[in-house]
C-alpha positions in Angstrom: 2.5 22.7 47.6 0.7 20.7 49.9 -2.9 23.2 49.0 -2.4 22.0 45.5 -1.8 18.3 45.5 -5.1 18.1 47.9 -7.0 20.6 45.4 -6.2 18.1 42.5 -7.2 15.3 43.9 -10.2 17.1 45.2 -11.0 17.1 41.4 -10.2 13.8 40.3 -13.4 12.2 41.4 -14.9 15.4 39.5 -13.3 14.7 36.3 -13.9 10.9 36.3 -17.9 11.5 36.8 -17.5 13.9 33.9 -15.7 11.2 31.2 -18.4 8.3 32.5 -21.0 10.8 31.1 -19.8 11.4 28.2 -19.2 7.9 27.7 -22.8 7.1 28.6 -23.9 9.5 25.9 -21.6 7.9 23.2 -23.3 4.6 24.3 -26.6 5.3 24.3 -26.6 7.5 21.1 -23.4 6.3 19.4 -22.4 9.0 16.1 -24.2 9.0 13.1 -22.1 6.4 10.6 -21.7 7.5 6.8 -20.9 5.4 4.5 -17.6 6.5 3.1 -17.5 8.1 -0.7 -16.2 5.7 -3.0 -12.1 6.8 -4.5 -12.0 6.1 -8.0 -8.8 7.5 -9.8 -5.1 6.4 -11.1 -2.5 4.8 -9.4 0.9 2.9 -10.5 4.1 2.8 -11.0 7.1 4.2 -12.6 9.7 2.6 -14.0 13.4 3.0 -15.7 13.1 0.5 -18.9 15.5 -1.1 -19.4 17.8 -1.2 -15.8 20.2 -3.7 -17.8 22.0 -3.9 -21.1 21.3 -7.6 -21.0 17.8 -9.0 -20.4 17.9 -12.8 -18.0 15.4 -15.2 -18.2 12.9 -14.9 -15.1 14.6 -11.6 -13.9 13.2 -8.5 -14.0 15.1 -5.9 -16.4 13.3 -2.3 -14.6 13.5 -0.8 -11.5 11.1 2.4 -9.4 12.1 5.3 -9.9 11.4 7.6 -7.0 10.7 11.3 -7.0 10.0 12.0 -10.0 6.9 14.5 -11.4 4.0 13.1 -13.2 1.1 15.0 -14.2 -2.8 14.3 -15.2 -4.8 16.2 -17.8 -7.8 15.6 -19.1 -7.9 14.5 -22.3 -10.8 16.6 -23.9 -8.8 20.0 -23.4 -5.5 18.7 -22.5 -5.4 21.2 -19.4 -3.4 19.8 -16.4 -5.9 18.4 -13.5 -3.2 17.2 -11.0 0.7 17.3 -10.7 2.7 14.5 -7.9 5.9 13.3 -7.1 6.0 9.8 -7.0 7.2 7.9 -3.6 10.1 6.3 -2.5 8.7 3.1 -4.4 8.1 4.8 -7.7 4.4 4.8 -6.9 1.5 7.7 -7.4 -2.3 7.9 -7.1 -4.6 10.4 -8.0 -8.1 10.2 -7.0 -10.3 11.9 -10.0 -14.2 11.2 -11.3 -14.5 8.9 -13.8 -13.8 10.2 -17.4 -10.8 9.8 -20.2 -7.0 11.4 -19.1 -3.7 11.4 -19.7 -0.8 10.3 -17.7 1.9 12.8 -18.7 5.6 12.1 -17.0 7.6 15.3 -16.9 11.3 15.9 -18.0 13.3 15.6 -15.3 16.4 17.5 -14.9 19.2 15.7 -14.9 17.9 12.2 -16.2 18.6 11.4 -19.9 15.9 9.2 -20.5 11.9 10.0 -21.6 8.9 8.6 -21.3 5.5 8.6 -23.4 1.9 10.1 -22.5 -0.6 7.6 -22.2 -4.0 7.5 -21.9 -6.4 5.9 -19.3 -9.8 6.0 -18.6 -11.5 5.8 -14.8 -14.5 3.7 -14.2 -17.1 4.4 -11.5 -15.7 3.1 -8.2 -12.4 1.6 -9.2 -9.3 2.7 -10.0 -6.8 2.3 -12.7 -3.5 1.1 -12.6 -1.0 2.2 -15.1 3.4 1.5 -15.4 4.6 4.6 -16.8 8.5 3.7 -18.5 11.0 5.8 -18.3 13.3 4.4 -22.2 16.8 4.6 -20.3 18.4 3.7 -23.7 20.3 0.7 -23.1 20.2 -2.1 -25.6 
């Protein structure tokens, strides 16, 4: 036991000579920086319309809701690009190129309420944000 300890210590200076030269590399040539690509895409939220059968002044009548699919096709041949549950928060992002597509919200099982396709077009550079509403019914 007593071979060991004094062989590991034996090492330490060894190992801290080691990291200050690689340190001293990184300092003197420090890693090529790339400018990062720029994200362009969809992103946003989806809602249950109304929550309430009554509507108050100043409150809002929707709430997230989580987990649920949503889909992106292009809108040329209406083929499905991307497919994503959204968060906790009702939120999803897609990163795509720019170009013209569809937000399509699937039928989930189990919820009574639908939503429509809509359509949204990505810039260069940015991204789009879109509230996708799920008609719960009430009125």
């Amino acid at each position: 036991m007593r071979t060991q300890l004094i062989a590991v210590l034996a090492l330490l200076p060894v190992l801290s000579t080691a990291e200050q030269s690689a340190t001293n590399k990184l300092a003197t040539n420090p890693p090529a920086v790339t400018a990062p690509l720029a994200a362009s895409g969809i992103r946003g939220v989806v809602e249950r319309w109304p929550a309430s059968p009554v509507a108050r002044a100043g409150k809002t009548n929707s709430m997230p809701l989580p987990n649920v699919t949503v889909s992106v096709k292009s809108e040329l041949d209406k083929t499905v690009i991307a497919r994503q549950k959204t968060d906790q928060n009702g939120r999803f992002e897609f990163k795509l190129p720019p170009g013209k597509y569809i937000i399509a919200p699937m039928l989930q099982p189990g919820l009574r309420f639908r939503a429509a396709e809509q359509s949204a077009e990505v810039q260069d550079k940015k991204f789009t944000e879109v509230v996708v509403r799920y008609d719960t019914g009430l009125r």
